[in-house]
One Martini backbone bead per residue (centre of mass of N, CA, C, O) as a GRO file, in nm:
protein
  103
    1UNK     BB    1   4.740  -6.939   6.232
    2UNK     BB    2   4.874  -6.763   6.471
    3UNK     BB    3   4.977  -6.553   6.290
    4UNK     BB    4   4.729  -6.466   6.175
    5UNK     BB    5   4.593  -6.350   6.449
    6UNK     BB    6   4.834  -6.162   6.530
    7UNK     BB    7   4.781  -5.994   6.255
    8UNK     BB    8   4.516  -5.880   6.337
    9UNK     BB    9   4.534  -5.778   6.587
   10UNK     BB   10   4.745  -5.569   6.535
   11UNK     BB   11   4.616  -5.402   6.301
   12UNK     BB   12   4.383  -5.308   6.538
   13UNK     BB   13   4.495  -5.191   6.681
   14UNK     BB   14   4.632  -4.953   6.526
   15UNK     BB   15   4.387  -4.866   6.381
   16UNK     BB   16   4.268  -4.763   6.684
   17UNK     BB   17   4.470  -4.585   6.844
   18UNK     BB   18   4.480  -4.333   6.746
   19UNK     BB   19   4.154  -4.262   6.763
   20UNK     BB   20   4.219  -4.266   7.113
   21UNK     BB   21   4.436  -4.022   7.123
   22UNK     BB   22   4.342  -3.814   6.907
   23UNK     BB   23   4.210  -3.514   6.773
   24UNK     BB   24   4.455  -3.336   6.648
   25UNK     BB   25   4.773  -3.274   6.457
   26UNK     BB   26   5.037  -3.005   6.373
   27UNK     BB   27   5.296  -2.914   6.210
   28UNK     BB   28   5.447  -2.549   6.247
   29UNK     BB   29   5.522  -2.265   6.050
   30UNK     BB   30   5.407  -1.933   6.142
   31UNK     BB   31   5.234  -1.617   6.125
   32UNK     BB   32   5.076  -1.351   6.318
   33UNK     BB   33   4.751  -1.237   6.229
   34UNK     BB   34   4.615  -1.281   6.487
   35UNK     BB   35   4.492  -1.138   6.849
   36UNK     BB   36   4.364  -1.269   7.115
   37UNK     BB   37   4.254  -1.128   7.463
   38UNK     BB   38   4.106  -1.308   7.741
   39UNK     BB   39   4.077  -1.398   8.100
   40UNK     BB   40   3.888  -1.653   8.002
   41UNK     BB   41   4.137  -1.783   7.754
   42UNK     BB   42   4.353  -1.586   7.683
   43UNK     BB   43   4.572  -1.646   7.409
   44UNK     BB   44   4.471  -1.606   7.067
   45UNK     BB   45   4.570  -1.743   6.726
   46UNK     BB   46   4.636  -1.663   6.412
   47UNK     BB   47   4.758  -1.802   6.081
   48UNK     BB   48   5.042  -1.659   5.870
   49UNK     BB   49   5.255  -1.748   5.641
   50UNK     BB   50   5.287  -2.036   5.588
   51UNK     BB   51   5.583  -2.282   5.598
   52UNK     BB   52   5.472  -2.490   5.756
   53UNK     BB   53   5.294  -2.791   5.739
   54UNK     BB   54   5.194  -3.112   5.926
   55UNK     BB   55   4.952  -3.325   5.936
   56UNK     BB   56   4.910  -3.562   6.095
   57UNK     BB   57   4.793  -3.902   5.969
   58UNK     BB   58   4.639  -4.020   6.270
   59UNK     BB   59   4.547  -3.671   6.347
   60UNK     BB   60   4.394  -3.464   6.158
   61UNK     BB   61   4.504  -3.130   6.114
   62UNK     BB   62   4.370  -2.794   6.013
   63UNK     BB   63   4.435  -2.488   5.979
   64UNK     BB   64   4.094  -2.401   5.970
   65UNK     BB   65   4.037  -2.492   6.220
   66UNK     BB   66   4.213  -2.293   6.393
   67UNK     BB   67   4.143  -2.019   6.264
   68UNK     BB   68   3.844  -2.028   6.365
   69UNK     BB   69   3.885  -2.042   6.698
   70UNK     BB   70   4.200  -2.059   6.744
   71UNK     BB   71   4.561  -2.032   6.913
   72UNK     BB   72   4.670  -2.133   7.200
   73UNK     BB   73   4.896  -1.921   7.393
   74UNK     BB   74   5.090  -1.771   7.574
   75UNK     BB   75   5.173  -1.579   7.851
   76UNK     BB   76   5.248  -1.228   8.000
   77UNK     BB   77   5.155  -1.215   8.322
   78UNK     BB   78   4.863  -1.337   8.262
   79UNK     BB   79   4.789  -1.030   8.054
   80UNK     BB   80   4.957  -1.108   7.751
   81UNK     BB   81   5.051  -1.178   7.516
   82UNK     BB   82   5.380  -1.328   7.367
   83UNK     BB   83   5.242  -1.221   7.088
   84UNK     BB   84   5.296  -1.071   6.777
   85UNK     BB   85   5.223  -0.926   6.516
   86UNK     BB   86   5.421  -1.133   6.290
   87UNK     BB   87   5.533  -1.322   6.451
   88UNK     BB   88   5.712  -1.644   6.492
   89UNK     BB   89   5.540  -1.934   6.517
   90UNK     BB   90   5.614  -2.292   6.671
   91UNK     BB   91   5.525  -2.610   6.642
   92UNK     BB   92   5.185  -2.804   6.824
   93UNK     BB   93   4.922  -2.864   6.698
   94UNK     BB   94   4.617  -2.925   6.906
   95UNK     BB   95   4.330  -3.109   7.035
   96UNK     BB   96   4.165  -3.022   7.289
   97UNK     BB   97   3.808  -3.067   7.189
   98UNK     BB   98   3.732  -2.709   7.135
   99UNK     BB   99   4.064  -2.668   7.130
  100UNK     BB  100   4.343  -2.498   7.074
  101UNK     BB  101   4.692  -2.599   7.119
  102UNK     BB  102   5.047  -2.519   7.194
  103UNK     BB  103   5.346  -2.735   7.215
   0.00000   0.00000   0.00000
């Protein structure tokens, strides 16, 4: 009886803690379809010609979510996207709240 209590509450909480870990990532290799620069904002890119994608299975994130929005990527002197169009981009697409970074 003592073990199948901890394995209900063992259960609740795994399936529980994704939930308030995070809103979304994938893991992705695609290349820059569009880049927009604001100095309010930073610089957004879209992706195209993605090469892999596999989002989170416990904080899933569609390419669609990112590219609607943009994903918020380095920049270069603080005032110049890091990439250009065409370039190569890999990382981990993150959610975090209405916005979307490359970590």
């Amino acid at each position: 009886m003592k073990n199948l209590f901890f394995l209900i509450i063992g259960g609740l909480l795994v399936s529980l803690s994704p939930a308030l870990a995070c809103d979304g990532e994938a893991q992705f290799i695609a290349k820059v379809g569009s880049r927009n620069f604001s100095l309010s904002q930073g610089c957004k890119v879209t992706l195209t010609e993605v090469r892999h994608f596999s989002s989170n299975p416990f904080c899933p994130l569609s390419l669609e979510e990112i590219n609607t929005s943009g994903l918020l990527v380095g920049t270069l002197n603080g005032h110049e996207c890091a990439y250009d169009i065409g370039d190569e981009v890999s990382g981990v697409a993150v959610k975090q709240g209405a916005r979307f970074i490359l970590e």
